[in-house]
ROLUM-836228 format. One record per residue (C-alpha): x, y negated, z; residue number from 0; residue in one letter. Coordinates in Angstrom, 1 decimal, always signed. Each point is the difference from the previous one (the first is absolute). Example, Ala and Ser with C-alpha at 12.3 -4.5 7.8 and 13.67 -1.06 7.14 Angstrom:
2
{{+12.3, +4.5, +7.8}, 0, A}
{{+1.4, -3.4, -0.7}, 1, S}
This chain:
284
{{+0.0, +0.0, +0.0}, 0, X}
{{+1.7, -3.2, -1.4}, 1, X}
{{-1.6, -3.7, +1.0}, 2, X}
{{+0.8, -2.1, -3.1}, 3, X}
{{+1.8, -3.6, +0.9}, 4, X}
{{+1.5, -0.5, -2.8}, 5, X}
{{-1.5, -2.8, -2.5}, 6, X}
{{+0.8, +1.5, -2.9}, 7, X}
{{-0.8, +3.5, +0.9}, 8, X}
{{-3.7, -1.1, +1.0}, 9, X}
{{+0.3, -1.7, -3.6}, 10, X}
{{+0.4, +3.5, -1.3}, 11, X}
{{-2.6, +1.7, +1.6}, 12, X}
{{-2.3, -2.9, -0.8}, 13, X}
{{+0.9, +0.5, -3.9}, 14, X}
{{-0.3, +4.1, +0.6}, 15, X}
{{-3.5, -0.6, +1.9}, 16, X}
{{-1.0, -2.0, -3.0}, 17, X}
{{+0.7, +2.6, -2.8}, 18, X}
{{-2.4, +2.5, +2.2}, 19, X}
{{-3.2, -2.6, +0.0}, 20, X}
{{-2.5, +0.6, +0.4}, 21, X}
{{+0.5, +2.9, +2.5}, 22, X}
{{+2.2, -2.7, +2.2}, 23, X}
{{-2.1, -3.3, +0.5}, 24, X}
{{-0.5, +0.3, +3.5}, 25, X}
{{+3.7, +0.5, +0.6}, 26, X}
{{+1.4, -1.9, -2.9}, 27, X}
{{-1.8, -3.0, +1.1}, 28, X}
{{+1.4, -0.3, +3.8}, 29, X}
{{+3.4, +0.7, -1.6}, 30, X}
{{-0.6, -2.6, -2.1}, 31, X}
{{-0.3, -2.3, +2.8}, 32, X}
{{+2.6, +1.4, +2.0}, 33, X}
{{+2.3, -1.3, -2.9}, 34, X}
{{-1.7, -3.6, -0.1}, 35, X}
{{+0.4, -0.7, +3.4}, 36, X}
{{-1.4, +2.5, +1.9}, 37, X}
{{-2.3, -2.1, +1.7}, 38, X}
{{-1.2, +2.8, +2.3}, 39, X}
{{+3.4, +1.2, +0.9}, 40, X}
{{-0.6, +3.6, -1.7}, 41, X}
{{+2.8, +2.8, -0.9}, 42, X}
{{+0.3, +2.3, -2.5}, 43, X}
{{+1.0, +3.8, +1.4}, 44, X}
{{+1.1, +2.9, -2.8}, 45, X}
{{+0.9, +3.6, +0.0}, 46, X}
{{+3.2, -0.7, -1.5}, 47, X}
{{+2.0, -1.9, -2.4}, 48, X}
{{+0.0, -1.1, -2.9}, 49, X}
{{-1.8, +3.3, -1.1}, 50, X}
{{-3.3, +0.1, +2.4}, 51, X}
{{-2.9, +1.3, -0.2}, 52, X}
{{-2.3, -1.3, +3.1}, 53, X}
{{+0.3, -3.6, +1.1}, 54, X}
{{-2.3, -2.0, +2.3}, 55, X}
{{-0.3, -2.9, +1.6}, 56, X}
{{-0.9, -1.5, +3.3}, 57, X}
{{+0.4, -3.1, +2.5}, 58, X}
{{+3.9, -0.5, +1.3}, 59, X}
{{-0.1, +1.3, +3.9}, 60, X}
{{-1.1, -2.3, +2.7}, 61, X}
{{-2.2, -2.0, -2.9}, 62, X}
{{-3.4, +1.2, +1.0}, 63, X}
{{-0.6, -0.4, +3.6}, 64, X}
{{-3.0, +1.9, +1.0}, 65, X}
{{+0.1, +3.3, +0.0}, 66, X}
{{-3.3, +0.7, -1.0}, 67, X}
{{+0.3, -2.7, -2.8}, 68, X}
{{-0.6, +1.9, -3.5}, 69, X}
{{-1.4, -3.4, -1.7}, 70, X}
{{+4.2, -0.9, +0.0}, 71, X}
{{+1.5, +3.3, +0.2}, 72, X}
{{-0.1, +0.3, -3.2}, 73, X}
{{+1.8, +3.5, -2.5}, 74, X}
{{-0.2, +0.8, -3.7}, 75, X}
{{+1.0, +2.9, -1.3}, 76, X}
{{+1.6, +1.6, -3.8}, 77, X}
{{+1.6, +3.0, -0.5}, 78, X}
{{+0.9, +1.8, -3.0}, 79, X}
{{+0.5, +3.8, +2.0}, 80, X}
{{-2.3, +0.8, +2.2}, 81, X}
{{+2.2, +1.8, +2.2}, 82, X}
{{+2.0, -2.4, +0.5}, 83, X}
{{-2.6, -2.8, +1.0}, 84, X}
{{-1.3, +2.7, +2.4}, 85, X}
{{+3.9, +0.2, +1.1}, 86, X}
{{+0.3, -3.9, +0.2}, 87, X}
{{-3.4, -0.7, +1.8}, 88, X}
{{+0.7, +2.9, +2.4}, 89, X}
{{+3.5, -1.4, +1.4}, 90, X}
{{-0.9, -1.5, +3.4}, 91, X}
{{+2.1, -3.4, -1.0}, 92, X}
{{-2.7, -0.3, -2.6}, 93, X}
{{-3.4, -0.8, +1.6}, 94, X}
{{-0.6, -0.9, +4.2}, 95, X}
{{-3.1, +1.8, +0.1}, 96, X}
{{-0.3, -1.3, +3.4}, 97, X}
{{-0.8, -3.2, -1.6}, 98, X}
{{-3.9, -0.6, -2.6}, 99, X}
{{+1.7, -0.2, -3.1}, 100, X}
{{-2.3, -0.2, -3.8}, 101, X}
{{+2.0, +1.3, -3.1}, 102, X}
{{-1.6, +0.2, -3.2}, 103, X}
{{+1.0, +1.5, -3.1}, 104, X}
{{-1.2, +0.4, -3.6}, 105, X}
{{+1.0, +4.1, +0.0}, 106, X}
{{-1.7, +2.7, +0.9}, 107, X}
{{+2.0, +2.5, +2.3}, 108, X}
{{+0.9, -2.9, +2.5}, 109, X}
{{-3.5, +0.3, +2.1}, 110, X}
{{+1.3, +4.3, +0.7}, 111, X}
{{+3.1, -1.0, +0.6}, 112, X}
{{-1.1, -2.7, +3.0}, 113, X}
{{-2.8, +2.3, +0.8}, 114, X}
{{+2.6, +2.8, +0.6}, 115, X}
{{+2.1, -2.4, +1.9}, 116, X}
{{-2.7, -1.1, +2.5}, 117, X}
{{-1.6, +3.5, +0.8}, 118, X}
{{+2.9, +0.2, +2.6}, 119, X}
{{+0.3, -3.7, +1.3}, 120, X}
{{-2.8, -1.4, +1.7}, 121, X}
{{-1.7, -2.3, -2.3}, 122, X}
{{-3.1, -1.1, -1.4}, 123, X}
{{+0.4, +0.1, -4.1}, 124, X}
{{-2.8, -1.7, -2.0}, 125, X}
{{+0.0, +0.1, -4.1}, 126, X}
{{-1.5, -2.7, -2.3}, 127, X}
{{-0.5, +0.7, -3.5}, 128, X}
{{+0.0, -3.3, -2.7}, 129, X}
{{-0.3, -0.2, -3.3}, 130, X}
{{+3.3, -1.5, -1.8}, 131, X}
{{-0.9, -2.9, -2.6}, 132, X}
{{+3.1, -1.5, -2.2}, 133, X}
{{-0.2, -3.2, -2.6}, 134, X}
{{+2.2, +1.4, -3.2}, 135, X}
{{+0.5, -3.3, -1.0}, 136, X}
{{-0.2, -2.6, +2.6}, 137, X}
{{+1.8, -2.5, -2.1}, 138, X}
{{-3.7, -0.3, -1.7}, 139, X}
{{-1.4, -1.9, +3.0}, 140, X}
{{-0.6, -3.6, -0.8}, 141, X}
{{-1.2, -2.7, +2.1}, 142, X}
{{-3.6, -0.2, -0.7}, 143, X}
{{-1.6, -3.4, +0.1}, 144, X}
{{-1.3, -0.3, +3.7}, 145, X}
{{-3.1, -2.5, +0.6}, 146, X}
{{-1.5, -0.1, +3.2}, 147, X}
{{-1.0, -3.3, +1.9}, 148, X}
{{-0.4, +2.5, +3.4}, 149, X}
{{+3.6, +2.1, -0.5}, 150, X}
{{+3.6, -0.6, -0.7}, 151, X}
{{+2.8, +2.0, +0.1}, 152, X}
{{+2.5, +0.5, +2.8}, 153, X}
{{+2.1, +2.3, +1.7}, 154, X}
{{-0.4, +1.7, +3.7}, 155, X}
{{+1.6, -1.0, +2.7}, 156, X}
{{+0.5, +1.4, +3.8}, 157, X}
{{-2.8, -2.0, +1.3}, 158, X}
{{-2.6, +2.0, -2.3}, 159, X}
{{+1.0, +3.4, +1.0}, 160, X}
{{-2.8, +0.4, +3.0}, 161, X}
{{-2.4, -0.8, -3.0}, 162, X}
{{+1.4, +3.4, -1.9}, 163, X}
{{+0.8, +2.1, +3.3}, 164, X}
{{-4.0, -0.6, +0.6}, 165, X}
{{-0.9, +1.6, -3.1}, 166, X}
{{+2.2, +2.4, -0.1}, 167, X}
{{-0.9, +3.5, -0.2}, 168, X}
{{+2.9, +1.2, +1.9}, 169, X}
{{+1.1, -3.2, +1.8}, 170, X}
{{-2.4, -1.4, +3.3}, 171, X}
{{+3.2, +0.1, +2.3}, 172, X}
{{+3.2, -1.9, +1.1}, 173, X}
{{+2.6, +2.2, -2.0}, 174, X}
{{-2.5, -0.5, -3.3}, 175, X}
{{+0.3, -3.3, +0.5}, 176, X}
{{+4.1, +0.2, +0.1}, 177, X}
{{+0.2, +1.5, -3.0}, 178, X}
{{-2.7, -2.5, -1.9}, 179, X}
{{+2.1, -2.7, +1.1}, 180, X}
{{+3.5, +1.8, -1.0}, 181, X}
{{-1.6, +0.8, -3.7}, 182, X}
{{-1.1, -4.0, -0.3}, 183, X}
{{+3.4, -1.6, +1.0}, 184, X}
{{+2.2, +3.1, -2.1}, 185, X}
{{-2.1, +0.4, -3.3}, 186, X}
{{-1.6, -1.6, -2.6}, 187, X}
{{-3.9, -0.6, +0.4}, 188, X}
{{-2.5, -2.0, -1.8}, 189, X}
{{-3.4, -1.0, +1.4}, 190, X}
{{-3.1, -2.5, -0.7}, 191, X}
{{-1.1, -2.7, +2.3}, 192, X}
{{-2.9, -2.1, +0.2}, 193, X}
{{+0.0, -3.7, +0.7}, 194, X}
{{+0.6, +0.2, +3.6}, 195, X}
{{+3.1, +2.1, -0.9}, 196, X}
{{-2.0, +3.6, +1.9}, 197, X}
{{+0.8, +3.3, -2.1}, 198, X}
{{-2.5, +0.8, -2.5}, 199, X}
{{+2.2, +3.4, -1.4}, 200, X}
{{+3.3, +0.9, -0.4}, 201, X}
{{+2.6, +2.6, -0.3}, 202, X}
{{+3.4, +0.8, +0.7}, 203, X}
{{+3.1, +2.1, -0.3}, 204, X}
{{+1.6, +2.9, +2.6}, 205, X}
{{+3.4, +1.0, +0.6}, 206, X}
{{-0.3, +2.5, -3.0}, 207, X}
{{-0.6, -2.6, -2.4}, 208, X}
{{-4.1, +1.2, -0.2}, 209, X}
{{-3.1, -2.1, -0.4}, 210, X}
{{-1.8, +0.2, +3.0}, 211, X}
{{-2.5, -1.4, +2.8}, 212, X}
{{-2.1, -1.5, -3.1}, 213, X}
{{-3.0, -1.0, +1.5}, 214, X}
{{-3.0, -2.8, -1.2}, 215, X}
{{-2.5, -1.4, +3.0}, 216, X}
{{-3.7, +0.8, -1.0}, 217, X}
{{-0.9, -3.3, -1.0}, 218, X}
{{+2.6, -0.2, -2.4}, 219, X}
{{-0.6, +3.5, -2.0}, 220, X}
{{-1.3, +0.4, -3.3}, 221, X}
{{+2.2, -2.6, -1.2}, 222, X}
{{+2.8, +2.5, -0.8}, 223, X}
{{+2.3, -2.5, +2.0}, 224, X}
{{+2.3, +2.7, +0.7}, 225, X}
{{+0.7, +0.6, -3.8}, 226, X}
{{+1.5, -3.4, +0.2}, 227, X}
{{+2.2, +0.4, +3.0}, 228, X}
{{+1.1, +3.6, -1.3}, 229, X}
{{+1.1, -2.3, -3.0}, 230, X}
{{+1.7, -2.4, +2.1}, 231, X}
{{+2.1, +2.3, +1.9}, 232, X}
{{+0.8, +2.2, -2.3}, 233, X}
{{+1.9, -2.4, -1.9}, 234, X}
{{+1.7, -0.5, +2.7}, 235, X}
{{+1.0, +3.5, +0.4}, 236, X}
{{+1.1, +0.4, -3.6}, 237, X}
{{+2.1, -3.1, +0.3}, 238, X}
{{+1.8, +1.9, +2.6}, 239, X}
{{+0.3, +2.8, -1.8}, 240, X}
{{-2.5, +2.1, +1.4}, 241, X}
{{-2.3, +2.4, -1.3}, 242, X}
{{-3.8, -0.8, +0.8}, 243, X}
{{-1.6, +3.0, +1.7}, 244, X}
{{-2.5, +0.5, +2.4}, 245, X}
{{-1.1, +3.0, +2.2}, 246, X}
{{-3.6, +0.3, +0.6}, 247, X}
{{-1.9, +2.1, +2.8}, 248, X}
{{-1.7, +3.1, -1.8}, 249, X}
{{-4.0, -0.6, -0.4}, 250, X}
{{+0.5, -4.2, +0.1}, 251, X}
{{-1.4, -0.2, -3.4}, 252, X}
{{-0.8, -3.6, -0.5}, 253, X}
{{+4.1, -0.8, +1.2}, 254, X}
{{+0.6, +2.1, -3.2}, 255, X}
{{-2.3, -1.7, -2.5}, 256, X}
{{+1.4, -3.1, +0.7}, 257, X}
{{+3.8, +0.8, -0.3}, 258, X}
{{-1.2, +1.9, -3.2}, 259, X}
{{-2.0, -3.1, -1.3}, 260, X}
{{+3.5, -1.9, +0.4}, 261, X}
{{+2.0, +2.7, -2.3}, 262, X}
{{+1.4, +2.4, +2.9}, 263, X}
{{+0.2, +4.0, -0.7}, 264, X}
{{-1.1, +2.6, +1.7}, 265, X}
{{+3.3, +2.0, +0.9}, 266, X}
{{-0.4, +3.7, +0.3}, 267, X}
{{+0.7, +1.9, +3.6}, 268, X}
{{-0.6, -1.2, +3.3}, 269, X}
{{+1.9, -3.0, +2.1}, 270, X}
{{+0.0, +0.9, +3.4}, 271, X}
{{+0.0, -1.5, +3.2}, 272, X}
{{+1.3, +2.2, +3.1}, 273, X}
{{-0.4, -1.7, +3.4}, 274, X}
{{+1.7, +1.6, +3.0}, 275, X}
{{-0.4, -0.2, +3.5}, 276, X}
{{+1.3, +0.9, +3.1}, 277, X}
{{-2.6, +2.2, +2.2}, 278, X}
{{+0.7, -2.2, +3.3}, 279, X}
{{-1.0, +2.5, +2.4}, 280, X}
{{+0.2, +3.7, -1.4}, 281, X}
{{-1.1, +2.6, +1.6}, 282, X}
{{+2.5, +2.8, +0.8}, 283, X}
């Protein structure tokens, strides 16, 4: 198990993760960041070098505070052998499964592998199946003409993240509200705002480089407002060189007709979503 410091070594695995897209998004994209800036302080870990066949990534020790904080303790995983992913994920310096982690991955094999893994540690494992969507040609996106005397465009800002924490699905809490905040100061984002400069929709990036937390308050809908701030922020994303993909909870079927109505693909296989944690008090 190697952890990658070297600039231009993480240089080459971000030009080796590229040549296996689409199979790498999730992993290509927090690499990506890792080597423009690395805003969230994350490491790249391999099997071996320069010929290896399982890498992941995951926060640098002593980043993520809480221990039962998997909104920041954040993996991605590629591998190219299966054994030796299994191998690399199964080395004790690898994961602290002491600690919620969430790792996702656009491969199948990963969720046995973990699911092997945590039938002898005491943890809670939960699996979330989305639907990956990519734009093959997100140079396309122009800025359409935006007339509204109630909305203009803007960008989030720490102050709005109780706004998206309280609609949230899976935020509501403290360490939900951490990560909202982190996501906003670290990424790219684009929202709308009415007159009295209070969200109206928006939508933003995480630390794999995915579209995410798109959301459009009732009164706003059937305006397709979030076409326009997909538009916005993902020429953003192509000017930095990203691809434009999103991941999309199975069964949220309107989320998928509007990425679709703004020239994204259906990817075939399953992204997944594994979120681990500790069982605090297991019984012997």
């Amino acid at each position: 198990m190697l952890i990658l410091s070297c600039a231009s070594k993480l240089q080459f695995l971000e030009s080796v993760l590229r040549r296996n897209l689409p199979q790498t998004l999730p992993i290509y994209g927090a690499v990506m960041h890792i080597n423009r800036g690395n805003p969230v302080q994350h490491e790249a870990v391999v099997d071996s070098w320069p010929e290896f066949k399982a890498v992941f990534t995951r926060p640098r020790k002593g980043v993520v505070k809480d221990k039962l904080d998997f909104y920041a303790n954040l993996y991605a995983v590629f591998y190219s052998d299966m054994d030796n992913c299994r191998a690399l994920l199964e080395n004790k310096d690898s994961i602290d499964w002491g600690r919620a982690f969430q790792l996702q991955v656009f491969q199948d094999g990963i969720c046995e592998i973990i699911q092997d893994i945590a039938k002898t540690t005491d943890v809670h494992l939960k699996i979330d199946n989305y639907v990956p969507l990519i734009h093959p040609k997100p140079s396309t996106l122009s800025e359409s003409r935006f007339k509204s005397d109630l909305l203009h465009f803007g960008t989030l800002n720490p102050s709005h993240a109780a706004s998206l924490n309280d609609v949230w699905d899976f935020g509501g809490n403290d360490l939900s509200l951490n990560y909202l905040e982190s996501l906003i100061r670290n990424f790219p984002s684009a929202c709308l705002l009415d007159k009295d400069g209070q969200l109206a929709a928006w939508c933003l990036i995480d630390p794999y480089g995915c579209l995410t937390h798109g959301y459009t308050f009732p009164q706003y809908r059937g305006q397709r407002w979030i076409g326009l701030i997909l538009q916005n922020l993902g020429r953003k994303m192509h000017a930095l060189g990203f691809p434009l993909y999103a991941a999309v909870l199975t069964g949220n079927e309107p989320s998928i007709r509007s990425l679709q109505h703004q020239g994204f693909h259906v990817l075939p296989g399953t992204y997944y979503t594994l979120i681990s944690t500790p069982v605090l008090n297991p019984k012997k």
